[in-house]
C-alpha positions as CSV (number, residue, x, y, z in Angstrom):
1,X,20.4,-19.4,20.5
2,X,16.7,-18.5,19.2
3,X,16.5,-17.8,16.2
4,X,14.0,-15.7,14.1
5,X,12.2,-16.3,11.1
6,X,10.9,-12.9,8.9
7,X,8.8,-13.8,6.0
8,X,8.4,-11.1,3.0
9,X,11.3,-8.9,2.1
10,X,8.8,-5.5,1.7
11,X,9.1,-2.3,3.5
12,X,8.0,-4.2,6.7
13,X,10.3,-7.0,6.6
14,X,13.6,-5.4,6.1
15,X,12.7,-2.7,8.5
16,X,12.2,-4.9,11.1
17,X,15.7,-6.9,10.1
18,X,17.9,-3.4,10.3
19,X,16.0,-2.1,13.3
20,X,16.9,-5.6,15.1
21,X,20.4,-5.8,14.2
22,X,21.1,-2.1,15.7
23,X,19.9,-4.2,19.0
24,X,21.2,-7.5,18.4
25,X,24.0,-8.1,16.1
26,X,24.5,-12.0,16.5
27,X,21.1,-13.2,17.1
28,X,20.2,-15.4,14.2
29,X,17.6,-14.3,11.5
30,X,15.9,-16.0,8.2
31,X,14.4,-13.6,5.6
32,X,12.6,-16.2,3.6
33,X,10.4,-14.0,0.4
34,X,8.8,-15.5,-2.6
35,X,10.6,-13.1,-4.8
36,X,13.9,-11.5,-5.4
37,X,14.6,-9.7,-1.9
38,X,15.5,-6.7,-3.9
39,X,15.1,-3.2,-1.5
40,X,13.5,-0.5,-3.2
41,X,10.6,1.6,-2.0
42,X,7.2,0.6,-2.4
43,X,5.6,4.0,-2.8
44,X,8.2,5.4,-5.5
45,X,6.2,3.2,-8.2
46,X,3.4,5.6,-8.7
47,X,5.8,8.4,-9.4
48,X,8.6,7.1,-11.2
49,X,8.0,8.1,-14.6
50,X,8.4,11.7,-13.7
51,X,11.6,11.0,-12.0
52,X,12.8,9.7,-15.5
53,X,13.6,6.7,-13.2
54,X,13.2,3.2,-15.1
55,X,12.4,0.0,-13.3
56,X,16.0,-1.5,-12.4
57,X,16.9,2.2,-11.1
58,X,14.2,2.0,-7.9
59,X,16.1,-0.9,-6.4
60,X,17.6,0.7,-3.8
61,X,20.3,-2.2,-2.1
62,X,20.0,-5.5,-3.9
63,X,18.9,-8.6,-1.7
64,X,22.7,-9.9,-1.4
65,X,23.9,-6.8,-0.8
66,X,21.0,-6.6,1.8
67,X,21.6,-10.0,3.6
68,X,25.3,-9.5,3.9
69,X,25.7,-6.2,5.3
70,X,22.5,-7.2,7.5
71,X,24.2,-10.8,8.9
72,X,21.1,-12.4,7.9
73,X,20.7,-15.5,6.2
74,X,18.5,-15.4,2.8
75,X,16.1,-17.6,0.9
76,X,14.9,-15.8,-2.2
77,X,12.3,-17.2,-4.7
78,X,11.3,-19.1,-1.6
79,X,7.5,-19.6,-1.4
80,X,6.0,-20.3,2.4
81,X,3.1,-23.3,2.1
82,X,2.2,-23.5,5.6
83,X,3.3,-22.6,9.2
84,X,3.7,-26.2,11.8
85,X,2.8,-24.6,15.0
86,X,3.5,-27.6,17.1
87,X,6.9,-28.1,15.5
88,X,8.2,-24.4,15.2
89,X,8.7,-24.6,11.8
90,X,7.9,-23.1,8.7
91,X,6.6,-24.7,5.5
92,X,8.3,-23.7,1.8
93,X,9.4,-25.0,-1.2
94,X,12.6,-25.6,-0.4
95,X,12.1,-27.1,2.7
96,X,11.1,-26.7,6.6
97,X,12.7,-23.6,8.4
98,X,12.9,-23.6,11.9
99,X,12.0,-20.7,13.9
100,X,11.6,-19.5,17.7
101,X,9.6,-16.9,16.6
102,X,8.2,-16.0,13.7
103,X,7.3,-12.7,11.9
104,X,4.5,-12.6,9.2
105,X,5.3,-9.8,7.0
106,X,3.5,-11.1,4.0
107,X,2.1,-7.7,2.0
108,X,-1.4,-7.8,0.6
109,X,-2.2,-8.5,-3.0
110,X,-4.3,-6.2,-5.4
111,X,-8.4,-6.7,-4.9
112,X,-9.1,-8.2,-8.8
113,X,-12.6,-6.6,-10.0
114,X,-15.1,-9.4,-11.0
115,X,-14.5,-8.5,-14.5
116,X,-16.6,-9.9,-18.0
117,X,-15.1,-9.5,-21.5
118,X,-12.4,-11.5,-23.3
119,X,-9.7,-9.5,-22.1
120,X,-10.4,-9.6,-18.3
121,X,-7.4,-11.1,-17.7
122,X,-5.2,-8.8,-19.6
123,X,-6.2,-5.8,-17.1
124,X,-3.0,-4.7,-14.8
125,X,-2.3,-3.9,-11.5
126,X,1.4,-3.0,-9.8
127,X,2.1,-4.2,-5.6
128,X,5.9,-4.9,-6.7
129,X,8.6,-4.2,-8.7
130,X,8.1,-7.2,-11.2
131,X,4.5,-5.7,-11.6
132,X,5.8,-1.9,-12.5
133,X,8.5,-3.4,-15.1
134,X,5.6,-5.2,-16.6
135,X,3.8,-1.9,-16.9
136,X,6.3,0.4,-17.9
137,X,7.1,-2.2,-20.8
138,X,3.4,-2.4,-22.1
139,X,3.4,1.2,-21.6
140,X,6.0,1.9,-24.4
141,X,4.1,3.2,-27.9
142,X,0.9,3.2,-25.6
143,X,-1.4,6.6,-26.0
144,X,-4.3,6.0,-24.0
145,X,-4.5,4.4,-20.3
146,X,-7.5,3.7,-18.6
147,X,-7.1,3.3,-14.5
148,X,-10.1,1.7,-12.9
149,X,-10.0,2.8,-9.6
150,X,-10.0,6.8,-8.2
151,X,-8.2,6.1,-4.8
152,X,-4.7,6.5,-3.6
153,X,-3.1,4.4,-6.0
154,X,-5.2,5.4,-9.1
155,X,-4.6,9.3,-8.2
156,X,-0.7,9.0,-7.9
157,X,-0.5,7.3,-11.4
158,X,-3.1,9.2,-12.9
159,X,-0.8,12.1,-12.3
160,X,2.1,10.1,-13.2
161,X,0.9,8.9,-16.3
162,X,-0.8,12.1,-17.7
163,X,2.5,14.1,-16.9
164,X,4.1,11.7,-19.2
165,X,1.9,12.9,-22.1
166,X,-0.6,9.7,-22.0
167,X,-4.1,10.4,-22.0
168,X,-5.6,8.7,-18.9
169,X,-9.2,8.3,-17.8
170,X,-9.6,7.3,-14.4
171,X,-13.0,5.3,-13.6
172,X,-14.6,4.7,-10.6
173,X,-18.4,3.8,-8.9
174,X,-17.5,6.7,-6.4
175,X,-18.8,9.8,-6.4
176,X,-15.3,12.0,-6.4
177,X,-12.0,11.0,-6.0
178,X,-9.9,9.8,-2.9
179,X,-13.6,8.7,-1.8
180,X,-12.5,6.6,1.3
181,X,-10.0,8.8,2.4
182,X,-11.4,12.5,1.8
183,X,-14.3,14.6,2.8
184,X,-15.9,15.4,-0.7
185,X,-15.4,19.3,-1.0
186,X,-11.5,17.8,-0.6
187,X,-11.2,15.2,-2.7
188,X,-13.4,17.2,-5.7
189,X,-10.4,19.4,-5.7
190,X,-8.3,16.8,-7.4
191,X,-10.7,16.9,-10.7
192,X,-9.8,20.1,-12.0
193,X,-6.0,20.4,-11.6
194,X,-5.7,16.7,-12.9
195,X,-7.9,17.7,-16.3
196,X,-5.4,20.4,-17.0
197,X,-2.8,17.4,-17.1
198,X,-5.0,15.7,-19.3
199,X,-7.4,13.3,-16.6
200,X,-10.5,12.5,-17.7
201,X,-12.6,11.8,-15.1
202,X,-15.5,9.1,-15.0
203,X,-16.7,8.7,-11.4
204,X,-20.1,7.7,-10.1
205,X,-19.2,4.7,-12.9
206,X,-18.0,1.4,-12.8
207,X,-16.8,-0.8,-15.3
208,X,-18.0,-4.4,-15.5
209,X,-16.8,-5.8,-19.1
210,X,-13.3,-5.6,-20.8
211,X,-13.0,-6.8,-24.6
212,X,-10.1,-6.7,-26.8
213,X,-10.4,-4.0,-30.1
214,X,-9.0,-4.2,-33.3
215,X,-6.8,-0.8,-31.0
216,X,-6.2,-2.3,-28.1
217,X,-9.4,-2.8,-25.5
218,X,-13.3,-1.8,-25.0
219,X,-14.4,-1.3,-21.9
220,X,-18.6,-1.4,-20.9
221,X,-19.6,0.8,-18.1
222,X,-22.7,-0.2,-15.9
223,X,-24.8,2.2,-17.5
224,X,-24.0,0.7,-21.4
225,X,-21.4,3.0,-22.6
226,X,-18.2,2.1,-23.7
227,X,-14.5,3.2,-24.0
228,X,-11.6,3.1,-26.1
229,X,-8.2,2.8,-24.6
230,X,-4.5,1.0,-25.9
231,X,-4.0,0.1,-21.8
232,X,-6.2,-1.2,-18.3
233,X,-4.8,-0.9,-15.3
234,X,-6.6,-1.9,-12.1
235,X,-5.5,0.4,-9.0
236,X,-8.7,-0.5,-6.5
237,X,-7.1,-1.7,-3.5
238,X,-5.0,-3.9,-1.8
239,X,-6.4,-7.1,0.3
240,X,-4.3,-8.6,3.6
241,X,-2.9,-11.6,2.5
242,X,-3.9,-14.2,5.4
243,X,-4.0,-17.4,3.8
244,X,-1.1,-18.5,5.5
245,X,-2.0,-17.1,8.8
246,X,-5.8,-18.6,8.7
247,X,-4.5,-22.0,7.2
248,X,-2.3,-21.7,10.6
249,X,-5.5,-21.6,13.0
250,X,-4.5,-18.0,13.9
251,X,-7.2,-15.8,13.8
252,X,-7.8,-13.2,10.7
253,X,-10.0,-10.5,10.1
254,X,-9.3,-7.5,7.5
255,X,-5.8,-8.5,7.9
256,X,-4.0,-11.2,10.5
257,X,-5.1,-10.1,13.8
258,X,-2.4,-8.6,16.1
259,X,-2.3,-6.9,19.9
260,X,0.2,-3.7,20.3
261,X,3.0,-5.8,21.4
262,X,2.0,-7.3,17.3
263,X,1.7,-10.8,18.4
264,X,-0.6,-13.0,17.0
265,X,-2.8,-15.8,19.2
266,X,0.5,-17.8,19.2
267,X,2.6,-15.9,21.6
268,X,5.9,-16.6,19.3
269,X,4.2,-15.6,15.8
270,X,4.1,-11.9,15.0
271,X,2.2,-10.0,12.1
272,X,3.1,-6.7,10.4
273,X,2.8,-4.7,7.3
274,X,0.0,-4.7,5.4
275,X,-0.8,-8.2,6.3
276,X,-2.0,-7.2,9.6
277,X,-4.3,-5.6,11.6
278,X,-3.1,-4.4,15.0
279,X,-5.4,-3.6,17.7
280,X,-8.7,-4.0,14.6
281,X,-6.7,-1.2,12.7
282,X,-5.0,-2.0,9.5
283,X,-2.2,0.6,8.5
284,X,-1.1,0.4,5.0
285,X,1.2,3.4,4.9
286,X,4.8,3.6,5.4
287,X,5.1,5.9,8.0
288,X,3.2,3.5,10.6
289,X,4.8,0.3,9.6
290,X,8.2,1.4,10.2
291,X,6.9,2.6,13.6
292,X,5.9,-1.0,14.0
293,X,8.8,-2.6,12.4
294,X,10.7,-1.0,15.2
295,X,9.0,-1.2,18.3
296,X,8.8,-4.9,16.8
297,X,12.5,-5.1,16.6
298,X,12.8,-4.1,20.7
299,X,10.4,-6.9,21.5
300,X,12.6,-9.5,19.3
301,X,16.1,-7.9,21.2
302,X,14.4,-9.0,24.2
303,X,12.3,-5.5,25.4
304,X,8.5,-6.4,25.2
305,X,7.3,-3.2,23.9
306,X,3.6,-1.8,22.8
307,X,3.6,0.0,19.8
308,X,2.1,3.2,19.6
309,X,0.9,5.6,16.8
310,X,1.1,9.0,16.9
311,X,-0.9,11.3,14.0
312,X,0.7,10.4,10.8
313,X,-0.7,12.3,8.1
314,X,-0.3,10.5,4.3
315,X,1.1,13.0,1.6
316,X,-0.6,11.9,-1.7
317,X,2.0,12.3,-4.4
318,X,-0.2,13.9,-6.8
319,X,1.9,17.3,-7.8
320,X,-0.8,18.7,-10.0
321,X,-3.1,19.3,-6.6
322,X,-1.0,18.3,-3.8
323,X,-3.0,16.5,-0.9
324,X,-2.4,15.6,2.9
325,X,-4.5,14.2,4.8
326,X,-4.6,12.7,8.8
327,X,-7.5,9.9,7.8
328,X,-10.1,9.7,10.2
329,X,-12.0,6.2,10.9
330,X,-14.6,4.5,9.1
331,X,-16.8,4.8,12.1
332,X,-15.1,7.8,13.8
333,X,-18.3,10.2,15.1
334,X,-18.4,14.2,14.8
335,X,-18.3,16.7,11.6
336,X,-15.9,18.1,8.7
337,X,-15.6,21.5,9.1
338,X,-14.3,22.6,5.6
339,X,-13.3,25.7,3.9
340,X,-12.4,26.3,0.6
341,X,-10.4,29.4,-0.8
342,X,-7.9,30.7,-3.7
343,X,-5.3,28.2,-1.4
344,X,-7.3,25.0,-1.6
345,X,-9.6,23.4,0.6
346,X,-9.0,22.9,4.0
347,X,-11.2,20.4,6.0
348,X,-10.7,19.5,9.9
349,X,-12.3,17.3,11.4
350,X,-13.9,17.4,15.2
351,X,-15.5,15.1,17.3
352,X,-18.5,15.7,19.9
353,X,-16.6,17.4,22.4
354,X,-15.2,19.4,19.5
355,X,-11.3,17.8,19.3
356,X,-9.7,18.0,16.5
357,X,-9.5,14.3,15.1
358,X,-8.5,14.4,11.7
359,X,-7.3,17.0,8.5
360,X,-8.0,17.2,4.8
361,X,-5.7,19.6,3.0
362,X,-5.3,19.9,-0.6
363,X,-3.0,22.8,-2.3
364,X,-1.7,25.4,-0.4
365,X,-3.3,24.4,2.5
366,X,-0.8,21.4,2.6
367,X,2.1,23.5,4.5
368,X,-0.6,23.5,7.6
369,X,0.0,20.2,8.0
370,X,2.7,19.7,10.7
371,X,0.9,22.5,12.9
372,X,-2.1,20.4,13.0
373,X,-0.5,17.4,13.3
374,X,0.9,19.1,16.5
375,X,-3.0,20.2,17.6
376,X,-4.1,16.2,17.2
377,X,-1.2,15.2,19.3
């Protein structure tokens, strides 16, 4: 019998095991991960401080506990080296692992600034559950946290952070927050509510040294000045980890390229999660990799199936000025149309022949959000 191979125990990888055994329940499957296998979700890390929820608490089904009520067969603190095309097999620590096909489900790993100073290496960053224990531990006696980076990530914890009486500055070369994801009008909204939770906000700035202080660290801005803080953490992005992928001759862009059907140039290796980019789109949000993690499953069990996304708006768990937004492309053509009132801003976005292609709603506005979603549809 085939068997497949699923590497990284995220969001994407165990989705894709419980959406295949609901097909198949003999067909044999490998989780290999470089790290516990623990399942706990991803996106509760920015927000667990307000929960009152410590780090042991998120994990929602333990990787044992996973692997046996799942049939699957598990190698934990298993690191992947290399992928032998020619001999189906897969390349760890432990061993070769044989596969008939092979899913990719390798996460991405935080973009590290190019950082001077003497404590460059003492900033942090959380992608995994390890990371936020490490944080939450440094965090205790801490007053002051400085968060370089104003996006998705940064926001969330800002508001975490600050609602947990630390005083948090968030920095960042960008000219408001949620830069990359919101029309400015939009994103501006977030400054004000967050400074009545105690954000300070440095934007248009970016920080290029970090030193250690007799308190805790000094950080140099690009235009000289410098900052206080007891804590660094670094929230600027995640990258696609392809290494394994490229190393493999497959080709890699952003992420590990991908058709719909998620298959890679080698008709038996598959990408998905934030490793890869399907159809030249990455999707790092939950909602669209448990889409794919599913249709995936169906083309495992034997069904060939595309995958398709339909509008899926991100919420931004940021409670102090809640935000939705339906992100529109990079390159996408056509014009905000934005509003602002005693509700919040609302922001939609049309193309040339004057469809509605994406949305921007902060505050009240928010509750608008699956009637539009319905309109892009």
């Amino acid at each position: 019998m085939s068997s497949v191979v699923i590497v990284g125990s995220g969001l994407a990888g165990w989705t894709a095991v419980r959406e295949l055994r609901k097909l198949d329940k003999v067909l044999p499957v490998t989780l290999v991960t470089a790290d516990s296998g623990d399942f706990y979700s991803k996106p509760m890390l920015s927000n667990a401080l307000a929960q009152g929820k410590a780090p042991d608490q998120l994990v929602g089904t333990a990787a044992d506990a996973m692997a046996a009520q799942l049939g699957v067969r598990l190698l934990k603190e298993t690191r992947a080296s290399g992928i032998d095309r020619a001999r189906k097999a897969l390349l760890t620590d432990r061993g070769e692992v044989p596969y008939a096909r092979l899913v990719l489900a390798l996460g991405a790993d935080p973009i590290r600034l190019t950082l001077a100073g003497n404590a460059a290496d003492a900033v942090l960053s959380v992608n995994d559950l390890a990371d936020y224990a490490r944080l939450r531990a440094a965090l205790d006696g801490v007053r002051s946290v400085a968060i370089l980076g104003a996006g998705l990530i940064g926001c969330e914890f800002a508001n975490d952070l600050a609602a947990a009486d630390h005083a948090v500055t968030v920095l960042d070369p960008a000219a408001w927050p949620l830069a990359t994801l919101l029309p400015q009008a939009a994103g501006e909204a977030l400054i004000a509510p967050l400074e009545k939770l105690g954000v300070t906000w440095r934007l248009g700035q970016a920080v290029t040294q970090v030193d250690h202080s007799e308190s805790g660290y000094r950080l140099t801005l690009g235009n000289g000045e410098t900052l206080s803080t007891d804590l660094v953490l670094s929230a600027v992005g995640l990258r696609p980890r392809i290494a394994l992928a490229k190393d493999a001759g497959l080709a890699v862009n952003r992420g590990i390229v991908a058709d719909a059907f998620l298959r890679t140039g080698d008709q038996d290796i598959f990408a998905l999660g934030d490793c890869a980019e399907i159809e030249e789109q990455t999707r790092p949000y939950v909602l669209p990799i448990m889409r794919a993690a599913r249709t995936l499953a169906r083309t495992l069990a034997g069904t060939p199936t595309p995958v398709a996304f339909p509008p899926m708006p991100v919420v931004i768990k940021t409670p102090a000025c809640p935000v939705a937004v339906q992100p529109v492309a990079r390159d996408a053509q056509g014009r905000w149309e934005i509003a602002a009132d005693e509700r919040g801003v609302r922001g939609l976005f049309y193309d040339a022949d004057q469809r509605l292609k994406g949305f921007a709603l902060t505050q009240g506005h928010v509750d608008e959000r699956a009637a539009l979603t319905r309109q892009l549809a």
